[in-house]
C-alpha positions as CSV (number, residue, x, y, z in Angstrom):
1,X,-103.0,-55.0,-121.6
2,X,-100.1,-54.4,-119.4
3,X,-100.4,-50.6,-119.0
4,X,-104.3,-51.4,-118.9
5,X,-103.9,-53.0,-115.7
6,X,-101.3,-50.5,-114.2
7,X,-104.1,-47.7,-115.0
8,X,-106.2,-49.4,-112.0
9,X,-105.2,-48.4,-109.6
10,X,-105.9,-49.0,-105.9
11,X,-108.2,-45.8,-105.9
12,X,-110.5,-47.5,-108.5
13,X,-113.2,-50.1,-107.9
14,X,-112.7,-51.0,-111.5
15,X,-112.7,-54.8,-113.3
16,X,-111.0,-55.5,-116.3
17,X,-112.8,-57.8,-118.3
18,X,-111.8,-60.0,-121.6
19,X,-113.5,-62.4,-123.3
20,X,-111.2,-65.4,-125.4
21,X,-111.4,-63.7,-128.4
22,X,-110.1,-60.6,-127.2
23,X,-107.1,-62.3,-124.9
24,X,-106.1,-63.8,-128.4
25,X,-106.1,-60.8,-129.7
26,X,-103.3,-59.8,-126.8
27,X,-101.7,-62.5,-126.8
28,X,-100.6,-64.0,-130.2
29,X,-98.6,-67.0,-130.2
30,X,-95.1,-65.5,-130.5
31,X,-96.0,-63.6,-127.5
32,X,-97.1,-66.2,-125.1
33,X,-93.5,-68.1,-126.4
34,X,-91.7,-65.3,-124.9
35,X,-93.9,-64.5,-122.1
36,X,-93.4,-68.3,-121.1
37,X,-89.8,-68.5,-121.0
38,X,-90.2,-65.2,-118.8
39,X,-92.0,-66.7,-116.5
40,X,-90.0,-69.9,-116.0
41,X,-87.5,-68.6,-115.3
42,X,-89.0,-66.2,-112.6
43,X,-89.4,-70.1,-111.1
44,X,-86.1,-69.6,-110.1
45,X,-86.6,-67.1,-107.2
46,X,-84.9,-65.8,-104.4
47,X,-84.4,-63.7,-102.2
48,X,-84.9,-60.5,-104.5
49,X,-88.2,-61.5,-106.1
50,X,-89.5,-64.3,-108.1
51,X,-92.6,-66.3,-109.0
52,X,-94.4,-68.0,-106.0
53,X,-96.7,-70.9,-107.2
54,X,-98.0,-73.3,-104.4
55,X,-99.5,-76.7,-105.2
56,X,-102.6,-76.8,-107.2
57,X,-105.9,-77.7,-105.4
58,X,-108.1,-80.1,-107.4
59,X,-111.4,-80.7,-107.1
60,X,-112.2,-84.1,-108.4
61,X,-116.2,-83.9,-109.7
62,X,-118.5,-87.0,-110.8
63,X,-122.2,-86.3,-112.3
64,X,-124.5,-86.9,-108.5
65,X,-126.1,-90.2,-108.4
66,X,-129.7,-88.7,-108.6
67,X,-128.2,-87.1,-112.3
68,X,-130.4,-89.1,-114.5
69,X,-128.2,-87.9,-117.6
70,X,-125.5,-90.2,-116.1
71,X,-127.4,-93.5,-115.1
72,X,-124.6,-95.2,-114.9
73,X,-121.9,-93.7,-112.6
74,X,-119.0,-96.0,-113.8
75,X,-119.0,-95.1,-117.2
76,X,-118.9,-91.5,-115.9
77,X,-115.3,-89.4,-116.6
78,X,-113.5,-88.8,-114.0
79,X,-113.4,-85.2,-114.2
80,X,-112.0,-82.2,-111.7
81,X,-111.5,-78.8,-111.8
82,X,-108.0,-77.2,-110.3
83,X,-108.0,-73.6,-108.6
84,X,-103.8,-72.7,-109.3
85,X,-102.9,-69.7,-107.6
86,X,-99.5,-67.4,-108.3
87,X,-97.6,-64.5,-107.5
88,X,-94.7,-62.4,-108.7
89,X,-92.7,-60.0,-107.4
90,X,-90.4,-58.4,-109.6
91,X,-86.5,-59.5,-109.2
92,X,-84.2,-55.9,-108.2
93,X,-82.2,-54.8,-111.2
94,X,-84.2,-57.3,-113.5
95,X,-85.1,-55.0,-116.6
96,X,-86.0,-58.3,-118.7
97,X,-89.5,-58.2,-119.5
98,X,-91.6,-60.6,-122.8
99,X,-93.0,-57.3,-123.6
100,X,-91.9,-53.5,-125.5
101,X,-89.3,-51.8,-123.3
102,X,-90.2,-48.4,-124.8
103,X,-89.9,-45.3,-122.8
104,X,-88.4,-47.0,-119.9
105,X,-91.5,-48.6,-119.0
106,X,-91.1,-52.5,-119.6
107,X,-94.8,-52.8,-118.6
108,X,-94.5,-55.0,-116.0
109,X,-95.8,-54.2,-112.7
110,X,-93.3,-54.7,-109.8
111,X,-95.5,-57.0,-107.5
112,X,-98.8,-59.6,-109.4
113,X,-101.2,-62.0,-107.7
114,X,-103.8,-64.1,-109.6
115,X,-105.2,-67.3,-110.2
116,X,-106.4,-69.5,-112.7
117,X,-109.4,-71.8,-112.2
118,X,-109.1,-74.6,-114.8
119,X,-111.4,-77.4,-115.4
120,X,-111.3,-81.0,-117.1
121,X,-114.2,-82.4,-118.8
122,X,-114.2,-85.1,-120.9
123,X,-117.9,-85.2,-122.5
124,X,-117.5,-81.2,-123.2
125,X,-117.0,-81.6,-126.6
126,X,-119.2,-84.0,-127.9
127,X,-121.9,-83.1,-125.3
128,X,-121.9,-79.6,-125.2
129,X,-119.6,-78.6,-128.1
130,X,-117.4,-77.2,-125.7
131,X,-113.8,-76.8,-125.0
132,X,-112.5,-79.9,-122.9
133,X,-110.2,-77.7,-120.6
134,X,-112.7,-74.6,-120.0
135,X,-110.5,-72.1,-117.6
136,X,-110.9,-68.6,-116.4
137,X,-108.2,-66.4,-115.0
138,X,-108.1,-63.7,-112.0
139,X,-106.5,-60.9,-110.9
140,X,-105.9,-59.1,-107.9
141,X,-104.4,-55.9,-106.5
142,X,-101.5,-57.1,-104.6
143,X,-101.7,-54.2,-101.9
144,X,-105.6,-54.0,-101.4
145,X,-106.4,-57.7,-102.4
146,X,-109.3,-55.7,-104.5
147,X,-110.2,-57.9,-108.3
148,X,-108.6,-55.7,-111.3
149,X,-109.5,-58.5,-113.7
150,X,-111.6,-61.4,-115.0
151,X,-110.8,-62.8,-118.6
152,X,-111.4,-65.9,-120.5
153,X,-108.9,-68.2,-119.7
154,X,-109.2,-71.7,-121.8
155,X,-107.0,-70.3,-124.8
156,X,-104.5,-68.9,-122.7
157,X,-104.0,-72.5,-120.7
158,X,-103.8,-74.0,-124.2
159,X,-101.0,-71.2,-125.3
160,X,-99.4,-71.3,-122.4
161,X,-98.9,-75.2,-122.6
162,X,-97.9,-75.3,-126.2
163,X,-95.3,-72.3,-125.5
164,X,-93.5,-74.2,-122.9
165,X,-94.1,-77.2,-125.4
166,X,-92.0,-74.9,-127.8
167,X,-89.0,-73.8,-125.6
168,X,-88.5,-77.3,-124.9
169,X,-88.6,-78.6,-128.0
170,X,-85.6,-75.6,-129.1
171,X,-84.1,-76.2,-126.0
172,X,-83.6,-79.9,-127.2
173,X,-82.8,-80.0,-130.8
174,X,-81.1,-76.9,-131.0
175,X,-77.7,-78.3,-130.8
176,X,-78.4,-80.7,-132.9
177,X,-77.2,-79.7,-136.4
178,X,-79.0,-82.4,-138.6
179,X,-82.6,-80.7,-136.8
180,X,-81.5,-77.3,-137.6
181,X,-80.6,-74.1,-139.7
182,X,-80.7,-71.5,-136.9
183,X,-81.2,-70.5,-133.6
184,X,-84.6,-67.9,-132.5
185,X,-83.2,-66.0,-129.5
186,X,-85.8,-65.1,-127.0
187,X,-86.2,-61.8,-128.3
188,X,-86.0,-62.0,-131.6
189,X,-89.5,-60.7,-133.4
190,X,-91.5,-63.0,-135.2
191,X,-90.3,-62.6,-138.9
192,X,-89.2,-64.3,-142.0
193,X,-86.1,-63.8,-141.9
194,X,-85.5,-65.5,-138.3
195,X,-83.7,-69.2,-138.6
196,X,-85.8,-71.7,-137.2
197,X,-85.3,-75.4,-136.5
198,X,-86.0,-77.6,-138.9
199,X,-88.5,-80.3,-138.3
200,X,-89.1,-83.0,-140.6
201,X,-92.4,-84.7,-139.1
202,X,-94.9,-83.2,-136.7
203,X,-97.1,-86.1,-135.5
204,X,-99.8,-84.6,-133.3
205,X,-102.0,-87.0,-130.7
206,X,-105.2,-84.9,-130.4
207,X,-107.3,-82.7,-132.3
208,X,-108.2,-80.5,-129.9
209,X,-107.7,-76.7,-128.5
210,X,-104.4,-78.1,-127.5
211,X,-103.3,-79.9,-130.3
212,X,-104.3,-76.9,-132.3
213,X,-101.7,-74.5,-130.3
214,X,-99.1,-77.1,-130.5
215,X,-98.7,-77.1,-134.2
216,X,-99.2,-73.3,-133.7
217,X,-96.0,-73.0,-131.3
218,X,-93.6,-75.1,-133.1
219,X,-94.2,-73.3,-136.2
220,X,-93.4,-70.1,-134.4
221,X,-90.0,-72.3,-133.6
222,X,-89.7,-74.1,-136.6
223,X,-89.5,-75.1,-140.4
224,X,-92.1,-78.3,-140.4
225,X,-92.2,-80.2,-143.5
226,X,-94.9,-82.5,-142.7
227,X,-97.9,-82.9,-140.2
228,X,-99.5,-85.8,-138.9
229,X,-103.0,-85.4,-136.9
230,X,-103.9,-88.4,-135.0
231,X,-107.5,-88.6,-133.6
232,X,-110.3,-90.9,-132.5
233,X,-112.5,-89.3,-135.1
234,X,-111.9,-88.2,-138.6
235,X,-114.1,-84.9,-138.6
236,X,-112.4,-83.2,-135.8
237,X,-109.2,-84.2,-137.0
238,X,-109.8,-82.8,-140.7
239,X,-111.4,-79.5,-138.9
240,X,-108.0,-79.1,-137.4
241,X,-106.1,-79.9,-140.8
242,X,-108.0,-77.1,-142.2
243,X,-107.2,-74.5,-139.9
244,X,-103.3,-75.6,-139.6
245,X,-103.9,-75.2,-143.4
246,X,-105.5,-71.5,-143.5
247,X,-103.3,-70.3,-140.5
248,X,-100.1,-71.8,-142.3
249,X,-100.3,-69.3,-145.7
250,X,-97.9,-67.0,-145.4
251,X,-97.9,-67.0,-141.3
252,X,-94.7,-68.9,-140.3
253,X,-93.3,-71.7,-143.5
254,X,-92.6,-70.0,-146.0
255,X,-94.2,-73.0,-147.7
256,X,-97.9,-75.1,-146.3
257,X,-97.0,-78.3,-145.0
258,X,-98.5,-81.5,-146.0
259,X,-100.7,-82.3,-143.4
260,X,-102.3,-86.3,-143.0
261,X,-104.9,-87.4,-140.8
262,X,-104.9,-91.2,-139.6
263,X,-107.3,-92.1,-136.9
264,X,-105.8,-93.5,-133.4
265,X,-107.3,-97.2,-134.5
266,X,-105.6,-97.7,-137.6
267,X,-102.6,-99.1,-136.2
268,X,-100.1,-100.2,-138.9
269,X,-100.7,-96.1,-140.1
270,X,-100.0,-95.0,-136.7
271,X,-96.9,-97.3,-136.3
272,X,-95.9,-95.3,-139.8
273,X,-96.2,-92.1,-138.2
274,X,-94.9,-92.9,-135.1
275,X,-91.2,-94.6,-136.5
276,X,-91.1,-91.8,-138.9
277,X,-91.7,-88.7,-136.6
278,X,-89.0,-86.6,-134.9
279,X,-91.2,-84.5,-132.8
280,X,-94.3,-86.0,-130.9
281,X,-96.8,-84.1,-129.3
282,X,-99.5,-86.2,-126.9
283,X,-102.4,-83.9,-126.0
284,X,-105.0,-86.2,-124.9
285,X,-106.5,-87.2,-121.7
286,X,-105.8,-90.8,-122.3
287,X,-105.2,-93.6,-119.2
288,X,-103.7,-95.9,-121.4
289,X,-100.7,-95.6,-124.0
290,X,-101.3,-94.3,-127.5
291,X,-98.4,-95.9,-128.9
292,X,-95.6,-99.0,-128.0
293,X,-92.4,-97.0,-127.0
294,X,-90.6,-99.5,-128.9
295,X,-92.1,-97.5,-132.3
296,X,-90.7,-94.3,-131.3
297,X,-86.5,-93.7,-133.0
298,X,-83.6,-92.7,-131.2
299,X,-83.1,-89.0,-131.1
300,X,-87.0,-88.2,-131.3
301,X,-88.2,-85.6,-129.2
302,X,-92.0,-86.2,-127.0
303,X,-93.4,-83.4,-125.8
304,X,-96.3,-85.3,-123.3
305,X,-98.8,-82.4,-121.5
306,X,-102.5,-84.5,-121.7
307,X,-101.4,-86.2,-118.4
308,X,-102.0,-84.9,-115.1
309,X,-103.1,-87.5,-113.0
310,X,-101.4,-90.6,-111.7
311,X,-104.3,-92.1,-113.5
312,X,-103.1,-91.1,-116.8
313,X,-100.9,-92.3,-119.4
314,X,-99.9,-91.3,-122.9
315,X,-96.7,-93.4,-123.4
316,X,-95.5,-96.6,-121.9
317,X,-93.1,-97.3,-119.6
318,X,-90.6,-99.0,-122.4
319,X,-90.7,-95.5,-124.0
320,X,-90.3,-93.9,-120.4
321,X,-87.3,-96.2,-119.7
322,X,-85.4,-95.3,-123.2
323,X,-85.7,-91.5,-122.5
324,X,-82.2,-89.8,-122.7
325,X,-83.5,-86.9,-120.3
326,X,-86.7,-85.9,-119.3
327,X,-87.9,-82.4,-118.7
328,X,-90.4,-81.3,-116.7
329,X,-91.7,-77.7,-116.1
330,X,-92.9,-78.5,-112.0
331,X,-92.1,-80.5,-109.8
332,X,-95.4,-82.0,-109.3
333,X,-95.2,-83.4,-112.9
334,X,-93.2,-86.4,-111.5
335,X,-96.3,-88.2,-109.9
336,X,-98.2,-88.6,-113.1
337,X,-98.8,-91.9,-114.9
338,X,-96.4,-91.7,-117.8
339,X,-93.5,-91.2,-114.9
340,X,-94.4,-91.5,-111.6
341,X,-92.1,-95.3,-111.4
342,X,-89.4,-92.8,-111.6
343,X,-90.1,-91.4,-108.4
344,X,-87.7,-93.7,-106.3
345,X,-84.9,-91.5,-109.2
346,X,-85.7,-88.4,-108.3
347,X,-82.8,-86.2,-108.6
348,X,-80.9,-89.3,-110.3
349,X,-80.7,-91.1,-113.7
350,X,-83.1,-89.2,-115.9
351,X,-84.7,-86.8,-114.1
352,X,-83.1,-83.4,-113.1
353,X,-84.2,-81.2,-109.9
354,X,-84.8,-77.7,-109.6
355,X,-81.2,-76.9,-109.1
356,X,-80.1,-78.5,-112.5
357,X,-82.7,-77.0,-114.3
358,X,-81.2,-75.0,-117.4
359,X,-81.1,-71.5,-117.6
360,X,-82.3,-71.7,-120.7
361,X,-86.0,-72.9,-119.8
């Protein structure tokens, strides 16, 4: 897709269009892993290139009172859709690239501009049979501001969240030897023969797109013995099941996992899963807790991305408060619900600022 894009040139009036099924197809998982911790760390820019990402704009939306779908407005989501622009330039004498450094050519271009439109709504799904998180992507020629691209844009938001999902998750139990048989380096291909991390139980909050890429990413990452899918509903949740199951044969275990389902009401199976687990992903758009902190074990790693709002909240303050170190990707992750009380902290006890942010992220 890379050298796709370089072919249009400023001469050609040209749009590049791709649909989600053939940005999947450019973008497997083990990809968008690399591709991610590429483009983290182009966060860290100066003077000699970088990424430049300003502050989201969000748009919040509500179904018009004359909508005589929604009678009643309070029991309407509180929905919004975010426009997230970006740029890169490339850093001088930077010849890293997530892509094939063949002929000399690491098929980057040396300046990108772009922006993803992204929206949230709740009643997609069971409405509409939709995706929840519907997004589509731009891009434009830096030097003549002409589009060069349109694609589909909901799977990539949902890969590029459980990649970074995946780097921090190897970032954090990497060093840990009881988590652990190996180490995959950045570049390392996707094969059998790479070492992974070792994780014992996977419990997954949210059968969704989301949900789906998590368990995708960390078994790019990772050994995972056992699965648990938590959802409000059973059917979604054993849909999901089923693909973890057909995607798992021979892809990354060398052996299926055993994969429950337990539904987000059935508390004393929850509390099971939740005490057992040593990685959690939330990936709803919850407002209050899913689980007591208290349930979670020392040495457990969260990775929390269904928040975005100061509205929202997937764990509790108690869990919030035992937290060893929190991670988060941007800056603007601080003012959502699950940790916003930690704002008076910033750049103290269990946060870190951009200037301590690893290199390894």
């Amino acid at each position: 897709m890379h050298r796709t894009m370089q072919a249009l040139s400023t001469t050609t009036n040209k749009v590049l269009i791709l649909n989600e099924a053939e940005v999947r197809r450019c973008l497997p998982m083990s990809l968008a892993i690399r591709a991610n911790s590429f483009a983290l760390k182009s966060l860290r820019k100066n003077e000699s290139g970088g990424a430049v990402v300003p502050p989201r704009i969000s748009l919040p939306y509500r179904p018009p009172p004359t909508d005589k779908k929604h009678p009643n407005q309070k029991d309407a989501p509180d929905d919004c859709t975010l426009f997230k622009p970006a740029a890169y330039c490339k850093h001088e004498g930077n010849t890293s690239s997530p892509v094939d450094n063949s002929n000399n050519d690491d098929g980057m271009e040396d300046v990108m501009m772009g922006m993803k439109i992204v929206s949230v709504r709740a009643k997609n799904p069971s409405k509409y049979t939709l995706p929840t998180v519907p997004a589509t992507v731009t891009l434009l020629d830096p030097e003549t501001g002409l589009l060069t691209a349109v694609m589909g844009g909901t799977y990539l938001t949902a890969a590029r969240t459980a990649a970074g999902s995946a780097l921090a998750t190897q970032l954090c139990l990497s060093g840990r030897q009881c988590h652990r048989t190996g180490r995959m380096e950045e570049n390392d291909d996707d094969d059998d023969d790479d070492e992974k991390l070792i994780i014992s139980h996977l419990v997954v909050f949210g059968a969704g797109l989301q949900g789906e890429q998590h368990i995708s990413a960390l078994q790019c990452i990772a050994q995972i013995h056992q699965i648990t899918i938590v959802n409000r509903t059973k059917e979604r949740a054993d849909i999901l099941r089923q693909t973890v199951l057909d995607q798992s044969h021979g892809n990354h275990n060398p052996a299926p996992p055993i994969i429950n389902v337990i539904l987000l009401n059935d508390e004393q199976a929850v509390k099971q899963a939740v005490q057992s687990a040593n990685v959690i992903v939330t990936a709803t758009n919850s407002s209050t807790p899913l689980f007591p902190g208290e349930w979670v074990k020392s040495g457990c790693h969260v990775n929390g991305v269904g928040s975005y709002t100061s509205q929202m909240k997937e764990v509790d303050t108690t869990f919030v408060n035992r937290c060893g170190i929190i991670y988060m990707d941007t800056t603007e992750a601080i003012h959502v619900g699950d940790i916003h009380h930690l704002l008076p902290f910033w750049n103290r006890k269990n946060c870190i600022s951009e200037e301590e942010e690893s290199d390894d992220v």
